[in-house]
C-alpha positions, -999 to 999 in steps of 0.1 A, spaced: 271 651 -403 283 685 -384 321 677 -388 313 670 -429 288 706 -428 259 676 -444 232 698 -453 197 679 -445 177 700 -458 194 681 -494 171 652 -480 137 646 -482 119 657 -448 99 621 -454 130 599 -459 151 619 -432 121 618 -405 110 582 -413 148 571 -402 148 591 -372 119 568 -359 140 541 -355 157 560 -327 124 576 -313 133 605 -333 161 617 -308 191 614 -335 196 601 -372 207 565 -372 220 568 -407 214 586 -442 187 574 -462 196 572 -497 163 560 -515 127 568 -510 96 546 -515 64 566 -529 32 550 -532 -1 558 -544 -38 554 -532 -61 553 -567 -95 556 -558 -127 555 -576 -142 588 -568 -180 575 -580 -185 548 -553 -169 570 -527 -203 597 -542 -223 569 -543 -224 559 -507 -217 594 -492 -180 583 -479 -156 609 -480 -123 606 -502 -91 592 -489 -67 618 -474 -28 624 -476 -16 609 -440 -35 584 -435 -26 555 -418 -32 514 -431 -57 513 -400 -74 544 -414 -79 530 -451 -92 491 -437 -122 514 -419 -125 532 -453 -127 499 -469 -152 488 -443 -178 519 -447 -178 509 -487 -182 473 -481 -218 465 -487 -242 445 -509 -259 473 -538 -283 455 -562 -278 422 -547 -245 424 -561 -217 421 -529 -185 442 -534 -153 420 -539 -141 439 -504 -161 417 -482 -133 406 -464 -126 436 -446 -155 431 -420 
């Protein structure tokens, strides 16, 4: 990368980071050439509804199963299809 004069900064910070994790972010390991995005969509009126606070950017899969748990209840005798996250 130094002999070539690789700029990084060319890269995303998110693809170049996640590959340094594979060597406990000492070194890069290689070059990523593609990065994965994904999305959260949320429905913002259950989230007001039971006084939960909106997913956040960062969080982890942990972090959104304790989400899903603080929306999982029964409202109207009616159980939410998310029952499974208990």
């Amino acid at each position: 990368m130094k002999a070539g004069k690789f700029d990084l900064s060319r890269l995303g910070k998110g693809a170049v980071d996640a590959v340094k994790v594979s060597s406990g972010g000492q070194y890069l390991e290689a070059v990523p050439y593609v990065q994965n995005f994904s999305a959260n969509y949320y429905n913002k009126g259950i989230f007001d509804k039971f006084g939960v606070a909106y997913p956040k950017d960062g969080m982890t899969r942990d972090d959104a199963t304790d989400l899903a748990r603080k929306l999982t209840r029964s409202d109207g005798g009616v159980q939410d299809e998310h029952s499974d996250c208990k």
